[in-house]
C-alpha positions as CSV (number, residue, x, y, z in Angstrom):
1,X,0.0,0.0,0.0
2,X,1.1,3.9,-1.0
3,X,3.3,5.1,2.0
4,X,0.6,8.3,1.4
5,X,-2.8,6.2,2.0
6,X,-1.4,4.3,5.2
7,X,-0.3,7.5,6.8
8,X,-3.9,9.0,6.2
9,X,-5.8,5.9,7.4
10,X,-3.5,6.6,10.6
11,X,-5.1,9.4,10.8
12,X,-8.1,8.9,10.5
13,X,-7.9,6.4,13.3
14,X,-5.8,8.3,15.9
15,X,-8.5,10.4,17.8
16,X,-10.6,7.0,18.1
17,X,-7.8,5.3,19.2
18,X,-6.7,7.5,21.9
19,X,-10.1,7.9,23.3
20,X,-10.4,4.5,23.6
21,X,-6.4,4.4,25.4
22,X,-8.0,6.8,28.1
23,X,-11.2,5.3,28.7
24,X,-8.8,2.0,29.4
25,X,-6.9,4.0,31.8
26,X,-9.9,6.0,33.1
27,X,-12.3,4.2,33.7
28,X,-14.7,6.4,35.6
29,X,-14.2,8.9,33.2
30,X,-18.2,10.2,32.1
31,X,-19.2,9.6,28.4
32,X,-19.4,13.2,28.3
33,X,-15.9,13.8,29.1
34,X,-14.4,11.3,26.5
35,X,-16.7,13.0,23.9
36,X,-14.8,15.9,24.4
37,X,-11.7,14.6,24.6
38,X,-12.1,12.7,21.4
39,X,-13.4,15.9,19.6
40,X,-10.1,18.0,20.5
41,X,-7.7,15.4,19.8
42,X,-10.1,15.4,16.7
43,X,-9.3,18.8,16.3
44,X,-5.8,19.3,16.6
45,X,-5.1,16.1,14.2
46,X,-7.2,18.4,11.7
47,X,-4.7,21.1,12.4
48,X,-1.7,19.2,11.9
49,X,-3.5,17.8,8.6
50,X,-3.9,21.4,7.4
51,X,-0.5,23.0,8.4
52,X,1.1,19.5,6.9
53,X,-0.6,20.5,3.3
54,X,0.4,24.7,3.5
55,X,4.0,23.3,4.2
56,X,3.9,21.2,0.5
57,X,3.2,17.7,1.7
58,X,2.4,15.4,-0.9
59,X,-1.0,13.1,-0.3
60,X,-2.6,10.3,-2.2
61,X,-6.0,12.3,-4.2
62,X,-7.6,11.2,-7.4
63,X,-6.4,13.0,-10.4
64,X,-9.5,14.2,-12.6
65,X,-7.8,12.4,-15.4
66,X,-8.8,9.2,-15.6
67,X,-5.3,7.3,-17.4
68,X,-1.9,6.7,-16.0
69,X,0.7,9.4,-16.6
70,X,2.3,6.9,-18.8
71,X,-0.7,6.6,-21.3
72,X,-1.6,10.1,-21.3
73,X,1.6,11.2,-22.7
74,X,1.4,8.5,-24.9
75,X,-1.7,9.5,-25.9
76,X,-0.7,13.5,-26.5
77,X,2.7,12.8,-28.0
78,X,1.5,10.2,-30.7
79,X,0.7,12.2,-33.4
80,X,3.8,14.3,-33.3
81,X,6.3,11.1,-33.1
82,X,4.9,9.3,-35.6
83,X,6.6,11.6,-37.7
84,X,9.7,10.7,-36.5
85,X,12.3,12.4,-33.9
86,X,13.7,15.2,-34.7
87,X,14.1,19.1,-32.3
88,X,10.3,19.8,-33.9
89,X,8.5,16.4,-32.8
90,X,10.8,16.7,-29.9
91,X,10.0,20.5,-28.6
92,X,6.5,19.3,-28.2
93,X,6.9,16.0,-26.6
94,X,8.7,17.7,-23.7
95,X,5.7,20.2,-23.4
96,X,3.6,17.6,-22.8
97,X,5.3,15.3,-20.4
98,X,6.3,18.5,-18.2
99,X,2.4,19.5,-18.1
100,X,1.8,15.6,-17.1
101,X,4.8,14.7,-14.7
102,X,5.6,16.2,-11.6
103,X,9.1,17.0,-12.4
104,X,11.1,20.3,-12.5
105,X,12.7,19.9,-16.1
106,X,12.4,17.7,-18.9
107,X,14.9,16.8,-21.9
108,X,14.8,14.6,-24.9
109,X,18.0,14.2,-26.7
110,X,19.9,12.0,-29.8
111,X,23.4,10.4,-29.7
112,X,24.6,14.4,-30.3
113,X,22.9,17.4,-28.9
114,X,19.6,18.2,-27.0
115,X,16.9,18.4,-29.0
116,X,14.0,19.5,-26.8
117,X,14.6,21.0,-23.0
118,X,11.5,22.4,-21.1
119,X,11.6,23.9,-17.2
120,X,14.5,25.0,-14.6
121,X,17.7,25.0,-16.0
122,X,16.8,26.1,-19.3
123,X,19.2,29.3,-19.5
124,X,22.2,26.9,-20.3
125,X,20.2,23.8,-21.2
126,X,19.4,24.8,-24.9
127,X,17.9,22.9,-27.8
128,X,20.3,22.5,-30.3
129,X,23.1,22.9,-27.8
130,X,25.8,19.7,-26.9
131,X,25.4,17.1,-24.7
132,X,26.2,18.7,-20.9
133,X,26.1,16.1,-18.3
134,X,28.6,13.2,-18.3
135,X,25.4,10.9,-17.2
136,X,24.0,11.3,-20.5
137,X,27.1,10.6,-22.0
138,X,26.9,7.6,-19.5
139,X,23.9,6.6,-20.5
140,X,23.8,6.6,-24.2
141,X,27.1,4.3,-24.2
142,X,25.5,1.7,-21.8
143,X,22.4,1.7,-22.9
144,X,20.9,1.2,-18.7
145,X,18.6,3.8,-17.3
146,X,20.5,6.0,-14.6
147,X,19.4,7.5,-11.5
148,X,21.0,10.5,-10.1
149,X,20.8,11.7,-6.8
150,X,23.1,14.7,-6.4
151,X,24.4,17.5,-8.5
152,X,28.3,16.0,-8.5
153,X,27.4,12.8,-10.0
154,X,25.0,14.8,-12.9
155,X,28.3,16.6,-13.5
156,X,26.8,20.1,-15.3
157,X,29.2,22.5,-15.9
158,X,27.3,25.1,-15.4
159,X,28.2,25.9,-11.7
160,X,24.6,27.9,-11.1
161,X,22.3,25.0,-12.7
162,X,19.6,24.1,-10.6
163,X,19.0,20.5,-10.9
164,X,20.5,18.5,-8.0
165,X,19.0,15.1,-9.1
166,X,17.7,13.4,-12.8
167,X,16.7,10.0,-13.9
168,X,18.0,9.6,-17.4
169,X,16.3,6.5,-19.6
170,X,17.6,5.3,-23.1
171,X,15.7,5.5,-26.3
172,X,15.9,2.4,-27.8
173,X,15.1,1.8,-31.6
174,X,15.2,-1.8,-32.5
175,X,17.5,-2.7,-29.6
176,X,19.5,0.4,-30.9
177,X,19.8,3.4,-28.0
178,X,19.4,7.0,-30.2
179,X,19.2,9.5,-27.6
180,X,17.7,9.5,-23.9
181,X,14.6,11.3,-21.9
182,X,15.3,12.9,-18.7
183,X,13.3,14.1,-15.6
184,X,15.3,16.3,-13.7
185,X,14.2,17.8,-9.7
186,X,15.0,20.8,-7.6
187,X,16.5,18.6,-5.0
188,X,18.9,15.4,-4.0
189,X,18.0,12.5,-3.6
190,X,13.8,13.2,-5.0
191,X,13.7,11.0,-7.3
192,X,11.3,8.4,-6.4
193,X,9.9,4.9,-7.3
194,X,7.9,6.0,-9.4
195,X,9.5,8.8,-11.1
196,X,11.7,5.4,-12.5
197,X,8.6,3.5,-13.3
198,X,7.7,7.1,-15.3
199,X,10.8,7.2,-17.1
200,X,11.0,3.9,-18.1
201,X,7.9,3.7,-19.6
202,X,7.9,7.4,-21.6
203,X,11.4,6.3,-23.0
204,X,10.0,2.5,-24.4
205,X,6.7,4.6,-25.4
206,X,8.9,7.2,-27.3
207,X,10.8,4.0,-28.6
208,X,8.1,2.0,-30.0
209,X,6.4,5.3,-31.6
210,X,9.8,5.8,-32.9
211,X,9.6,2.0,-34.6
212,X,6.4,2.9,-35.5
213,X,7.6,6.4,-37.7
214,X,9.9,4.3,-39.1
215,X,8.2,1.6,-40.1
216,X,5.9,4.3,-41.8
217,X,9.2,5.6,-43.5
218,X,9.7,2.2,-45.0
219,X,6.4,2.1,-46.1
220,X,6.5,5.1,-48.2
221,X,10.0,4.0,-49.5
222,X,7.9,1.2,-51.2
223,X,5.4,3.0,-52.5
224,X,7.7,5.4,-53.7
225,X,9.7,2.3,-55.2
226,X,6.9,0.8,-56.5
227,X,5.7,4.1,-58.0
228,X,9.1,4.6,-60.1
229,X,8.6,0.9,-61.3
230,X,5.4,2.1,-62.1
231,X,6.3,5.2,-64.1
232,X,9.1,2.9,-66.2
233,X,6.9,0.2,-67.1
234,X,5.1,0.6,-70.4
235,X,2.6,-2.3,-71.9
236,X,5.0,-3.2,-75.0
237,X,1.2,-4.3,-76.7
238,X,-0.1,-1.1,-75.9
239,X,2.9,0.8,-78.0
240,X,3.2,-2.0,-80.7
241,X,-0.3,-2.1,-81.2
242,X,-0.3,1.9,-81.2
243,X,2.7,2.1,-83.5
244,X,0.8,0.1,-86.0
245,X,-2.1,1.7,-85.9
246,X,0.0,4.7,-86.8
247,X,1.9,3.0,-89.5
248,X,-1.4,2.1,-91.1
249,X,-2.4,5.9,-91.2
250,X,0.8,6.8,-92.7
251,X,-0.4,5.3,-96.0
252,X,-4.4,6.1,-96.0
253,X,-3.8,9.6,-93.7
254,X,-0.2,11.1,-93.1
255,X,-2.0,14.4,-91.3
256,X,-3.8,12.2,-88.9
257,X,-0.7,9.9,-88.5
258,X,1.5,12.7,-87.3
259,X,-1.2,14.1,-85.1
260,X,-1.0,10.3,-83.5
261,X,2.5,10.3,-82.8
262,X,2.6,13.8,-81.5
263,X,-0.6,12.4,-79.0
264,X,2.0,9.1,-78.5
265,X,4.9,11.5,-77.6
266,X,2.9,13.5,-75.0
267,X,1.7,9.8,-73.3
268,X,5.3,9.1,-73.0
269,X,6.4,12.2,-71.7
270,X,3.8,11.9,-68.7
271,X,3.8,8.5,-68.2
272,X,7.6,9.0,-67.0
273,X,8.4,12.2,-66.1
274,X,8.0,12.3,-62.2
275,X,8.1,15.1,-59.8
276,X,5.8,13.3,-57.1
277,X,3.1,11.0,-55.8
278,X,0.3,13.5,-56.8
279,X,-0.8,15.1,-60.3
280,X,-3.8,17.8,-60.4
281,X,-6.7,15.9,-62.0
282,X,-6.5,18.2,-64.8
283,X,-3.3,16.5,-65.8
284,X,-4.5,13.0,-64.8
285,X,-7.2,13.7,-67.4
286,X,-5.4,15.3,-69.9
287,X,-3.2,12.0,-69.8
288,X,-6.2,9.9,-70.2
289,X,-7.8,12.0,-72.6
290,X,-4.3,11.3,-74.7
291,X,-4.7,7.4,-74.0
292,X,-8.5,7.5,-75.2
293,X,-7.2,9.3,-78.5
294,X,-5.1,6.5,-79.4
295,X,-7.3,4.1,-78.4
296,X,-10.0,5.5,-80.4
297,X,-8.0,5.4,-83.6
298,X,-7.1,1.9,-83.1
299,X,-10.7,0.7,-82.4
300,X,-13.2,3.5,-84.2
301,X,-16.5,2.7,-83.6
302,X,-16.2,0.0,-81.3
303,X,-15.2,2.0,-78.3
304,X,-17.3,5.1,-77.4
305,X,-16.5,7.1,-74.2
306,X,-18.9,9.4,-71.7
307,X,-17.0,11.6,-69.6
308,X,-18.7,13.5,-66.5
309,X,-16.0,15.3,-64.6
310,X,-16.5,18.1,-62.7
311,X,-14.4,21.1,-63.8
312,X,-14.2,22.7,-60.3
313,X,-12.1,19.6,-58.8
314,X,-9.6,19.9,-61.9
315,X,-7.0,21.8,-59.4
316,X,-7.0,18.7,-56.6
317,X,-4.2,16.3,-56.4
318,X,-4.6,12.9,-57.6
319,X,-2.5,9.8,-56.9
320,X,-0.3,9.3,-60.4
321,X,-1.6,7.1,-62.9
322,X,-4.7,5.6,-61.1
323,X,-7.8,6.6,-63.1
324,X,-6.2,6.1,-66.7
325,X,-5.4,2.0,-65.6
326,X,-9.4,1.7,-64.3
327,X,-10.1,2.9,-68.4
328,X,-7.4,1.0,-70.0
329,X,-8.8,-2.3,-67.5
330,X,-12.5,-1.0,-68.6
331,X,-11.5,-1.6,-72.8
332,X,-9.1,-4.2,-72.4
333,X,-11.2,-6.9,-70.1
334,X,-15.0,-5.4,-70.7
335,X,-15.6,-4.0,-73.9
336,X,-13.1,-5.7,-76.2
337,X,-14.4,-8.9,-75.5
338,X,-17.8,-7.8,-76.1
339,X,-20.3,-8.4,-79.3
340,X,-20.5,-5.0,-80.6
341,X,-20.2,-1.5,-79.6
342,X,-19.4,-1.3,-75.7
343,X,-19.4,2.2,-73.3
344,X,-17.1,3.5,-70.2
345,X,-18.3,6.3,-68.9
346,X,-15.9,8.3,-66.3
347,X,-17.0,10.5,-63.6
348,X,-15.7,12.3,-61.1
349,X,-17.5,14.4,-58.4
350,X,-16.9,15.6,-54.8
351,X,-19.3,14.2,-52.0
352,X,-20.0,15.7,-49.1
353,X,-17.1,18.2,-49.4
354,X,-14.7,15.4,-47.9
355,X,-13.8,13.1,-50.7
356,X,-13.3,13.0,-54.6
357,X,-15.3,9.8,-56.1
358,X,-13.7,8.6,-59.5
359,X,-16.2,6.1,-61.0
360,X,-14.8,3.9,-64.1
361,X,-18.2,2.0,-65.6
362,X,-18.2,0.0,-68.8
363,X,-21.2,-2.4,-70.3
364,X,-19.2,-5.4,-71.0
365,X,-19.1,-8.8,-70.4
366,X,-18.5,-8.1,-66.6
367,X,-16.3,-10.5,-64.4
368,X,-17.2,-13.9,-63.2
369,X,-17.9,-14.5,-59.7
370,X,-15.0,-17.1,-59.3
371,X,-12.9,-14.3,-60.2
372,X,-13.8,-11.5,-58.2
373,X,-11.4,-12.6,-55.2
374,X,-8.4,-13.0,-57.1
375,X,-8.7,-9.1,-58.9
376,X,-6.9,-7.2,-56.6
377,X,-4.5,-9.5,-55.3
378,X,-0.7,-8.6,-56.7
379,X,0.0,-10.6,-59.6
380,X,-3.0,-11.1,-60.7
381,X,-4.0,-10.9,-64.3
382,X,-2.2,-11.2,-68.0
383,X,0.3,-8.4,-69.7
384,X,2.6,-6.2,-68.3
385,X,0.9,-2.7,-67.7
386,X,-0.2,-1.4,-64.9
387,X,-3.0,-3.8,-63.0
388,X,-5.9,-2.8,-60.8
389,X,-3.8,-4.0,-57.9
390,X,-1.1,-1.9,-58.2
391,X,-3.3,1.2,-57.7
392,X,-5.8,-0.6,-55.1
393,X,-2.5,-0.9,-52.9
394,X,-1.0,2.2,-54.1
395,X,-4.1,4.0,-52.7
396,X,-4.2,2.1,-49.2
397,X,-0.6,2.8,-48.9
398,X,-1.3,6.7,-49.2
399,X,-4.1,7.0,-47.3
400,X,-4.7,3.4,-45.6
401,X,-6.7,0.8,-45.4
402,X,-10.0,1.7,-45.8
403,X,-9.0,2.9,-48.9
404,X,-8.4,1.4,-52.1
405,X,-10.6,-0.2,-55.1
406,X,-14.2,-1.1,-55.0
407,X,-15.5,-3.0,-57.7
408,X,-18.8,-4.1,-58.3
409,X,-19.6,-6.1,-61.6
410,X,-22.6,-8.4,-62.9
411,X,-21.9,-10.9,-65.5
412,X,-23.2,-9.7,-69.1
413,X,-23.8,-6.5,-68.0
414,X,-20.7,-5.0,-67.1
415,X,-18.2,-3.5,-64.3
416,X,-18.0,-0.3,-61.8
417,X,-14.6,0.6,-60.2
418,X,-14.7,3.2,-57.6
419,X,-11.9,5.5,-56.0
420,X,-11.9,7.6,-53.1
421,X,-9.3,10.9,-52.8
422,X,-9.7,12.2,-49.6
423,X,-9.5,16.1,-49.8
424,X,-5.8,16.0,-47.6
425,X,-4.6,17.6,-51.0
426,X,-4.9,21.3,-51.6
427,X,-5.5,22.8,-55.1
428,X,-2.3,23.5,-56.7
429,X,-2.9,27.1,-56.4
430,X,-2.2,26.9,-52.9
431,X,0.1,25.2,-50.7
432,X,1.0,21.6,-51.7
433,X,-0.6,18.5,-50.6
């Protein structure tokens, strides 16, 4: 039991105690009289109480916050670590474990310098400033938490500094320390039990947020990779089929021949130039309005197309190449294969002021049922362009899981592919996305 909560049951029981004491040694002492005596020994225990708390005794009261320490900082400091450690993610992480803890200072630093100080001691203590204390030091070659009860084993240069005691945790990042946490005090020998248990747990809490940003780091490594893969890969059947299509102008129609390879030219040029994750939509349609040209001189009247986009969302961002692969799937695997003329109508409009809806609909010969589990899995499917896959997991990857492809398709009737853009983007006139 808390040293705190046995001292006030003590107490509590003391003037009850004592009455009962004198009625033992008195006993022909009236009722009255031990009433009163119990009431002034209840009293001056009251008193003491009082003139214990105006003097800055600690007792054990119930915070209005219902979580540990540990988890509240956890908690607060999440969405600033996530994005990694660094004086910015840092400066605030501090703020929030001094408003939490009951400590005089508190400092975050790497393998280098201090990257966030907050509280006494600040004067010298300095973001961006060295190392100080020889415990750090200590501490970041060891790799074991330190406690510190007096100024001369801290070892500050500063002669002035206040702090007369620290605990001083590692951060650890996959078994790897980069940098320790501190709580400092006023006072040697105040750090307590559970000023370690605090420590401790902020520093493997910072650590495992610290895994966490860079497991997120890794993950948009991939994409990006993925995404350069992506912008080198051309469907050779696409361009040979283009390039004959082309050649067969050349004889019947040099004008329109050159106009093709001039509309061939500009799909190359986009499909690798890359500057990004994100286009504006107007680009993104521009490119598929270039891929529909071709397509349309290759297949004539085969292939018609019904666009509905909404002019107003043309300056949004837009993953790079996702909407033209939902078309080139739509021709390719629905109307192709169709008797006939077949349809794919695109649209594009905002909903709810919160998201961007890209719809990709074709009346062709639709996708069996047995199939429909094996569509978006990586891999799937024949050639070499760019699959629905790729852009279902591109999408989850940018903006998680619960985005990504929905497809919903009847047999003989024909397919729907949605996509949601959350609007995290800004237009391109302002600030980037």
């Amino acid at each position: 039991m808390d040293i705190f909560v046995i001292k006030n049951v003590a107490l509590r029981w003391l003037p009850l105690n004592l009455a009962a004491v004198s009625l033992l040694f008195f006993p022909g002492l009236p009722v009255w009289a031990a009433g009163l005596m119990m009431l002034a020994i209840g009293c001056g225990t009251t008193l003491y109480l009082i003139k214990y708390l105006q003097k800055g005794g600690r007792m054990c009261v119930l915070e209005d916050h219902p979580l540990d320490p540990t988890l509240r900082i956890a908690s607060e400091t999440l969405p600033f670590l996530r994005r990694g450690l660094n004086e910015d993610t840092a400066g605030k992480t501090v703020e929030i474990i001094k408003a939490i803890a009951d400590v005089a200072a508190v400092a975050i630093t790497d393998r280098e310098k201090v990257l966030a100080y907050v509280g006494a001691g600040s004067d010298h203590h300095k973001p961006g400033g060295p190392i100080m204390t020889d415990a750090t030091r200590a501490v970041l070659n060891t790799g074991d938490l330190m406690v510190v009860k007096n100024r001369y084993n801290l070892i500050c240069p500063v002669e002035n500094c206040p702090l007369e005691s620290a605990v001083i945790a590692p951060l650890k990042c996959k078994g790897e320390v980069l940098g320790t946490v501190k709580l400092y005090h006023l006072k040697q020998s105040e750090i307590s039990h559970p000023d370690i248990k605090l420590a401790e747990g902020v520093a493997q809490m910072l650590g495992l947020q610290m895994e966490l940003a860079e497991l997120d780091r890794q993950a948009r490594l991939v994409t990006k990779a993925e995404l350069d893969a992506l912008q080198a890969q051309i469907n050779p059947h696409f361009l040979f089929n283009t390039l004959n299509t082309i050649i067969m102008f050349v004889r019947t129609n040099p004008e329109t021949a050159r106009r093709l390879l001039i509309r061939l030219a500009t799909f190359f040029r986009y499909a690798l130039k890359r500057h990004g994750h994100f286009y504006s939509i107007k680009e993104e349609i521009e490119y598929l309005n270039t891929y529909l040209i071709l397509e349309k001189a290759r297949f004539r009247n085969k292939l018609k197309i019904i666009r509905d986009i909404d002019q107003d969302l043309f300056d949004y961002q837009v993953p790079v190449l996702s909407i033209q692969p939902l078309v080139e799937n739509a021709i390719k695997h629905g109307v192709l294969p169709k008797q006939g003329q077949g349809t794919v109508w695109i649209r594009a409009y905002l909903e709810e002021e919160e998201e961007i809806i890209f719809e990709v609909k074709d009346n062709g010969v639709g996708i069996p049922p047995e199939k429909m589990p094996l569509i978006l899995k990586p891999g799937y499917g024949s050639g070499n362009g760019v699959g629905l896959s790729n852009v279902h997991e591109r999408l989850k990857g940018l903006f998680g899981e619960e985005y990504g492809l929905q497809i919903d398709s009847v047999p003989g009737e024909g397919t729907s592919i949605f996509i949601r853009i959350p609007l995290i983007c800004k237009p391109t006139g302002g600030e980037e996305g």
